[in-house]
Backbone bond lengths (Angstrom), bond angles and torsions (degrees), N, CA, C in turn:
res aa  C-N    CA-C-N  psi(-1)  N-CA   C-N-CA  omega(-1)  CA-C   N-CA-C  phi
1 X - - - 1.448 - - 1.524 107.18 -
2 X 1.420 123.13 115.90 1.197 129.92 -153.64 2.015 109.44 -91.69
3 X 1.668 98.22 -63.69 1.575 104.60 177.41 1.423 105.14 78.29
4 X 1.196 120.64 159.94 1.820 116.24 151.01 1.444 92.94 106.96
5 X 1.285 130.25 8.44 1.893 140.08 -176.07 1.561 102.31 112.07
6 X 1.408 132.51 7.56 1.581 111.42 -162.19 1.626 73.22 -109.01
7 X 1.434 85.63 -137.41 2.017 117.73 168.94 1.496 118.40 -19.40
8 X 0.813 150.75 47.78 1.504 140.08 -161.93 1.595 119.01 -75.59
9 X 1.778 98.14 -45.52 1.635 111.33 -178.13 1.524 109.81 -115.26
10 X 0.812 120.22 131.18 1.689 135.29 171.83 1.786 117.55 -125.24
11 X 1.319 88.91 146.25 1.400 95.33 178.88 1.881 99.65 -148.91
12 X 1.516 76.77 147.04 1.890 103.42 -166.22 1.383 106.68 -127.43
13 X 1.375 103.55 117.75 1.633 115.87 -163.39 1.159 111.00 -109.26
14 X 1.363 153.29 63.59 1.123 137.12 140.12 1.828 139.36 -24.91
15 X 1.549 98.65 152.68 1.348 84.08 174.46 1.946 127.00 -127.36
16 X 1.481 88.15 35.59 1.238 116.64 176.39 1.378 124.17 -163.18
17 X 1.660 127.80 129.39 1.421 128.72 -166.66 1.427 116.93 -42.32
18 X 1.316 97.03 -42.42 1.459 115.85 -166.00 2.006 102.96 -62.47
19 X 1.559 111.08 -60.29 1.229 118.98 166.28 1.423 127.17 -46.17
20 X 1.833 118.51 -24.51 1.392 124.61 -156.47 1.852 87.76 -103.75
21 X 1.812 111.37 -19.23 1.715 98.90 -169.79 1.598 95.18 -84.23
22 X 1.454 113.85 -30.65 1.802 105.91 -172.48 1.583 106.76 -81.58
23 X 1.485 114.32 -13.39 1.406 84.21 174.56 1.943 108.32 -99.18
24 X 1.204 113.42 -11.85 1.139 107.74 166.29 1.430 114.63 -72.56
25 X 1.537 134.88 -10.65 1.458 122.45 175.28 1.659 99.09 -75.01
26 X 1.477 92.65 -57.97 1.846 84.82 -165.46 1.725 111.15 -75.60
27 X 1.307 130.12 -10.26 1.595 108.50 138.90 1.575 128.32 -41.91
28 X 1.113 110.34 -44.59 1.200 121.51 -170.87 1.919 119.91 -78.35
29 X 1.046 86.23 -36.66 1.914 99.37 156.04 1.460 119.55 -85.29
30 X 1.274 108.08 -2.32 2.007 105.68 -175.03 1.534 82.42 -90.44
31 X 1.052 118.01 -73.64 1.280 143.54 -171.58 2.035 126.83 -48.64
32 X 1.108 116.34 -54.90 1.208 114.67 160.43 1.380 118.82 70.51
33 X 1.047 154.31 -167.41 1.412 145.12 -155.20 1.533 93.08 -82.79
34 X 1.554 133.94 2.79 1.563 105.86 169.91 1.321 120.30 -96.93
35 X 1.129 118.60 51.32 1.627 146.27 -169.63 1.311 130.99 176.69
36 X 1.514 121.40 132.11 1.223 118.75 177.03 1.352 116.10 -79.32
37 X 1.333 143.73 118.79 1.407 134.91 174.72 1.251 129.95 -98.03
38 X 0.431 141.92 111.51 2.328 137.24 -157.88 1.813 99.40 -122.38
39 X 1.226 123.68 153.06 1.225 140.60 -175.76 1.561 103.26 -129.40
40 X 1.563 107.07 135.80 1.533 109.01 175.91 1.331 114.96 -156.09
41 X 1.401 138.67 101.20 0.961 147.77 -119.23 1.690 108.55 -174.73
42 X 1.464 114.18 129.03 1.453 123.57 -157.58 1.260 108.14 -70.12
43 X 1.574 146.06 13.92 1.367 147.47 -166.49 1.708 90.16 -130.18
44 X 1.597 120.08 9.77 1.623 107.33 164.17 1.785 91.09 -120.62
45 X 1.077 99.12 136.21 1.227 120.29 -171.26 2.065 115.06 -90.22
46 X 1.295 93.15 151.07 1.346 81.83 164.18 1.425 152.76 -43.74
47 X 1.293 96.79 -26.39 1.796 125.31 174.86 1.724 97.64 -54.96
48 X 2.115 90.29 -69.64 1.097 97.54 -159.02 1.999 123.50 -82.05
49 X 1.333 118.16 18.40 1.067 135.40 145.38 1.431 119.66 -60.49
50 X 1.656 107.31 -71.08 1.388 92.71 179.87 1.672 123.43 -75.45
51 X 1.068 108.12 -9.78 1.915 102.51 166.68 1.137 105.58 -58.93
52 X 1.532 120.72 -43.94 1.264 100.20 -153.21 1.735 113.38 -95.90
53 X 1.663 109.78 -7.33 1.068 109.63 -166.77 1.302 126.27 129.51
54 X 1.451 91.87 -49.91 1.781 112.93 -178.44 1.142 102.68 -41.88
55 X 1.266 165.35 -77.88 1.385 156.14 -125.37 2.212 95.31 -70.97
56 X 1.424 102.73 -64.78 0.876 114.74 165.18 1.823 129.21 -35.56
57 X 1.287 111.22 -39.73 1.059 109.45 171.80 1.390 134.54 -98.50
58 X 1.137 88.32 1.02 1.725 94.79 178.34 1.442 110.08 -106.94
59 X 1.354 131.04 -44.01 1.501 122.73 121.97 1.215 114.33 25.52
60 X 1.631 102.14 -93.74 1.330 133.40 -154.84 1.897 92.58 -67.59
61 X 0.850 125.45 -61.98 1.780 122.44 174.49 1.269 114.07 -49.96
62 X 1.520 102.97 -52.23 1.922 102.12 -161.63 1.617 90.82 -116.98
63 X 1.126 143.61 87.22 1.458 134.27 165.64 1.791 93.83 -104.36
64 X 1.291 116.38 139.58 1.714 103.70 162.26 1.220 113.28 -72.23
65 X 1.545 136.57 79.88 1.422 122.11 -174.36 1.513 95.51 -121.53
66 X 1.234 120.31 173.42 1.723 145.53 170.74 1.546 107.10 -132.79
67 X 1.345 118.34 119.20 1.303 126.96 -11.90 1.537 117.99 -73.15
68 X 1.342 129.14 140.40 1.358 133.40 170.64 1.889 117.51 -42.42
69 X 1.031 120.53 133.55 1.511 114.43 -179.29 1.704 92.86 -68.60
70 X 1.546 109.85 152.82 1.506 100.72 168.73 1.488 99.11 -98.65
71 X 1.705 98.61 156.73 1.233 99.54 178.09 1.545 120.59 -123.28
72 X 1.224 118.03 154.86 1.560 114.07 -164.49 1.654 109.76 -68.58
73 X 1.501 113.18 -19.84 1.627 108.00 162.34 1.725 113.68 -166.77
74 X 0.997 118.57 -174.73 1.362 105.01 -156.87 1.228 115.60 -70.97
75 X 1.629 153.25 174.27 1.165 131.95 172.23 1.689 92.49 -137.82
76 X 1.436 106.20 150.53 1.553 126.02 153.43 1.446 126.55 -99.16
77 X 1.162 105.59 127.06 1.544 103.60 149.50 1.163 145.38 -93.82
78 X 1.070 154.32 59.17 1.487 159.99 -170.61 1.901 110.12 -37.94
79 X 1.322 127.38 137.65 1.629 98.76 179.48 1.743 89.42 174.54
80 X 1.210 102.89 140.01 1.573 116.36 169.71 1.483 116.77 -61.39
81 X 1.703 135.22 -171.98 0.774 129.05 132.13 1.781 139.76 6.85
82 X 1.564 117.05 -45.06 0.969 138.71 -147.66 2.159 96.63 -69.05
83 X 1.358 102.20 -47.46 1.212 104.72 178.24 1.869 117.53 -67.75
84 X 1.358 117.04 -13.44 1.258 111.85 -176.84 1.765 110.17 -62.93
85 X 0.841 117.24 -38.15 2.058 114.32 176.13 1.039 121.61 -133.14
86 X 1.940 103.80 130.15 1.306 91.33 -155.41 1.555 147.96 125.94
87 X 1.579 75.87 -32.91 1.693 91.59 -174.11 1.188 109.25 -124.82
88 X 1.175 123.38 140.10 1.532 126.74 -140.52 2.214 83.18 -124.12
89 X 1.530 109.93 65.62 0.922 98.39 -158.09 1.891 97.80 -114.21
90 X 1.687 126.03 161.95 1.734 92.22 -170.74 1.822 68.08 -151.67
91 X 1.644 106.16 115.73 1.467 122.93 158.61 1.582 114.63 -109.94
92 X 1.224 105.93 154.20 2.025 129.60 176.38 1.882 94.30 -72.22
93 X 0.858 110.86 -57.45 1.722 115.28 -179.58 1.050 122.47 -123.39
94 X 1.507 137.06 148.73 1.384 162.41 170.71 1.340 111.97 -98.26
95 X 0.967 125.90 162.87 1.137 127.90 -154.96 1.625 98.20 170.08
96 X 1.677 125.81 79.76 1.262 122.35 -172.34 1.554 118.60 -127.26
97 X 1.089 147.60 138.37 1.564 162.21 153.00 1.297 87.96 -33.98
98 X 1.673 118.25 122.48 1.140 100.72 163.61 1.855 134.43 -81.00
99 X 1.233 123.86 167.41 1.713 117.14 -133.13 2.192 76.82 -160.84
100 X 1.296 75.60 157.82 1.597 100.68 163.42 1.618 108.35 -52.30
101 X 1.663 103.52 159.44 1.701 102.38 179.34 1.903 116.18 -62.86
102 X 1.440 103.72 -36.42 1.570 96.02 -159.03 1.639 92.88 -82.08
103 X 1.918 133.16 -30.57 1.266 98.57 164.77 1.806 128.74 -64.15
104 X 1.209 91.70 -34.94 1.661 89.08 -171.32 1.530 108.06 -59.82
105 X 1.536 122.84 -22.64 1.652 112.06 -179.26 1.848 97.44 -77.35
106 X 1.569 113.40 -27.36 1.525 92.80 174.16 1.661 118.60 -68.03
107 X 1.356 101.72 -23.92 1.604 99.03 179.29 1.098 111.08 -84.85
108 X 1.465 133.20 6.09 1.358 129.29 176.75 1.574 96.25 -102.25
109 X 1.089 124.52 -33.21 1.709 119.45 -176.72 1.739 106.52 -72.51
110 X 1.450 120.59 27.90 1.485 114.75 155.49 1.581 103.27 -130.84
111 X 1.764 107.16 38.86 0.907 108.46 171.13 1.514 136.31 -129.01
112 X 1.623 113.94 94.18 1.594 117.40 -139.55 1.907 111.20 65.05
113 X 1.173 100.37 34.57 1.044 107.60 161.39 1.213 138.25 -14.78
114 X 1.833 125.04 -61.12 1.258 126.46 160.38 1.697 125.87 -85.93
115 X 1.688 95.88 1.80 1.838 111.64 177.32 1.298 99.04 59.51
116 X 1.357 120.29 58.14 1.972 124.64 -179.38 1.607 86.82 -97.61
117 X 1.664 130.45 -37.91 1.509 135.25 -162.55 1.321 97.20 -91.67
118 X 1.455 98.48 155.90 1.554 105.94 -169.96 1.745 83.04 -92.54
119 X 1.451 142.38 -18.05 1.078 132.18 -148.38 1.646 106.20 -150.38
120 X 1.158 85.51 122.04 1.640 78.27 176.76 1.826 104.07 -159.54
121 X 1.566 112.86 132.02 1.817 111.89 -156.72 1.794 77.21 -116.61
122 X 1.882 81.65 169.43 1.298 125.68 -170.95 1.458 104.83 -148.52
123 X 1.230 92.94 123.17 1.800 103.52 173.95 1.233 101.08 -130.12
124 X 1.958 101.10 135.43 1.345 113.49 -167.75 1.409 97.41 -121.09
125 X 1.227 112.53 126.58 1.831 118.14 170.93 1.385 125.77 -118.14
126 X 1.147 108.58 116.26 1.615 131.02 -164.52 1.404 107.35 -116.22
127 X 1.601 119.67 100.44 1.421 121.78 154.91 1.206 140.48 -83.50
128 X 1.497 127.73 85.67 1.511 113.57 -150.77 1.823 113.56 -50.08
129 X 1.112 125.45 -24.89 1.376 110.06 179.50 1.472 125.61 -78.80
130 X 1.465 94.63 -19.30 1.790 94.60 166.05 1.610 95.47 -95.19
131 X 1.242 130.80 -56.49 1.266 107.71 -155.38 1.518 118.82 -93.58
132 X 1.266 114.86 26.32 1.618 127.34 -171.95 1.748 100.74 -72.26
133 X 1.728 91.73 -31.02 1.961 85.56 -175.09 1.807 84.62 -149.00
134 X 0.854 113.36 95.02 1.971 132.67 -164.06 1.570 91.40 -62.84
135 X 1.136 127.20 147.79 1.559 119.55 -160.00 1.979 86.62 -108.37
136 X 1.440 110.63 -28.38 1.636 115.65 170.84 1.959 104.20 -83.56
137 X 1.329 97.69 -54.02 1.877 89.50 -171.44 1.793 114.05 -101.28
138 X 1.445 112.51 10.24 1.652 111.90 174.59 1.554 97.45 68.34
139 X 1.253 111.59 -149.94 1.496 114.57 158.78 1.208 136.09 -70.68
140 X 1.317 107.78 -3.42 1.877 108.38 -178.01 1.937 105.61 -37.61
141 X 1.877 96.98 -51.52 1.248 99.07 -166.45 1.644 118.25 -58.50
142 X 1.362 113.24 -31.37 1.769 119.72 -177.68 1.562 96.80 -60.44
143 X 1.342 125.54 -40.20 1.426 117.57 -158.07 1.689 104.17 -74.75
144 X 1.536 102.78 -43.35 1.721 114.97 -178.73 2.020 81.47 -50.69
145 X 0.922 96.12 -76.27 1.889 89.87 -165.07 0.672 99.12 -5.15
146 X 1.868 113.37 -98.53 1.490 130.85 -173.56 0.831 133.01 -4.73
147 X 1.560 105.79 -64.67 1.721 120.47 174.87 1.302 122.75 -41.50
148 X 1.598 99.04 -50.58 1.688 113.94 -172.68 1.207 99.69 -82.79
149 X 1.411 160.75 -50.56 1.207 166.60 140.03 1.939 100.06 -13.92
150 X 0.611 116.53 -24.24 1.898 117.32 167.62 1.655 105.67 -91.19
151 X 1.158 95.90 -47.82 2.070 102.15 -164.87 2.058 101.47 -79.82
152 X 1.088 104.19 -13.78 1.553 114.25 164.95 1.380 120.32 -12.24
153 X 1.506 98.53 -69.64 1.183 114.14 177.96 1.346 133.95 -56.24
154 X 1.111 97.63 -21.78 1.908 118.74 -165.52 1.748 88.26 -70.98
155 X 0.938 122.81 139.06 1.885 123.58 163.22 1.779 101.66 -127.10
156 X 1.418 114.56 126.97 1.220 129.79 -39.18 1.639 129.16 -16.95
157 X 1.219 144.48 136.09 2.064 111.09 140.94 1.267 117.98 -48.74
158 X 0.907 128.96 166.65 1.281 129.08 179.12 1.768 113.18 -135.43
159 X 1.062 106.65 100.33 1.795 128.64 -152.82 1.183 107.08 -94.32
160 X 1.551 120.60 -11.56 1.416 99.97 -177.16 2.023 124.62 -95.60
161 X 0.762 123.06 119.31 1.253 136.69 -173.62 1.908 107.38 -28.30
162 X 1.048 93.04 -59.48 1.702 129.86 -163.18 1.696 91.00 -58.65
163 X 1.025 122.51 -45.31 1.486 121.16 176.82 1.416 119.43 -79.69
164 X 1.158 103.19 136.09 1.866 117.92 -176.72 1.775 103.04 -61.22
165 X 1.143 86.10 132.12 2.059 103.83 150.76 1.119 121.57 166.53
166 X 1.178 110.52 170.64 1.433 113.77 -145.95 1.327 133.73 -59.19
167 X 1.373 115.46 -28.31 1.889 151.50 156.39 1.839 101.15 -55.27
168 X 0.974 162.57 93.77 1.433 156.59 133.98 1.833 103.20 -19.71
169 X 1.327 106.97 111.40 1.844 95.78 167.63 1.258 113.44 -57.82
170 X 1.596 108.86 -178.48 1.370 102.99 -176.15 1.411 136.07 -93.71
């Protein structure tokens, strides 16, 4: 997490609670008070968002607005599924579990959200022994690999479903 005009907002996509609480602990121990870290994850409920704040504060970090609030240092989001629809959310980096094509294009649409940055990355991480048979997506996720692991080469990729070429996504 960079701050200072680069990286400011990040978001970390898991695709399981269990995966989204361990990587939000050890963000949160790499990192240390020079980052805000927030956790958001489908087993905290609406109730318990607004008790605690969370709705409010993540908002307040990741809202897609123009002009951006500045913030006193960079912030993360860590978060399941939960942010893919819905969430009107706008991060500098991605950072996602890799997932089937139509979630991963929702986890890419909180990314440069309003396209104000000329630049904005996505890192996709694929472990074939967990995700060879995804215990949440089966194989959907091996095939998204594949696919994207062929279209690699292409600069741009070209991610959107809805558009013709010659490869069918998966």
């Amino acid at each position: 997490v960079e701050g200072d005009g680069g990286i400011e907002r990040v978001a970390v996509v898991a695709n399981t609670v269990e995966a989204a609480r361990a990587a939000f602990e050890e963000l949160r121990a790499a990192v240390g008070d020079r980052a805000d870290v927030e956790l958001l994850v489908g087993r905290c409920r609406g109730f318990e968002r607004e008790q605690l704040g969370l709705a409010d504060r993540i908002r307040g970090a990741f809202a897609a607005v123009e002009p951006r609030p500045p913030r006193p240092r960079p912030a993360a989001l860590v978060a399941t599924q939960t942010i893919e629809v819905g969430a009107d959310l706008d991060v500098d980096l991605l950072v996602t579990e890799a997932a089937p094509l139509d979630a991963l294009l929702q986890r890419l649409g909180r990314l440069n959200r309003l396209g104000l940055r000329e630049r904005a990355e996505a890192i996709c991480v694929f472990a074939p022994a967990l995700h060879a048979e995804d215990p949440v997506y089966g194989d959907a996720v091996a095939r998204t690999w594949e696919w994207l692991r062929r279209r690699a080469s292409a600069e741009p990729a070209e991610l959107d479903p809805r558009r013709p070429s010659a490869e069918a996504a998966p």
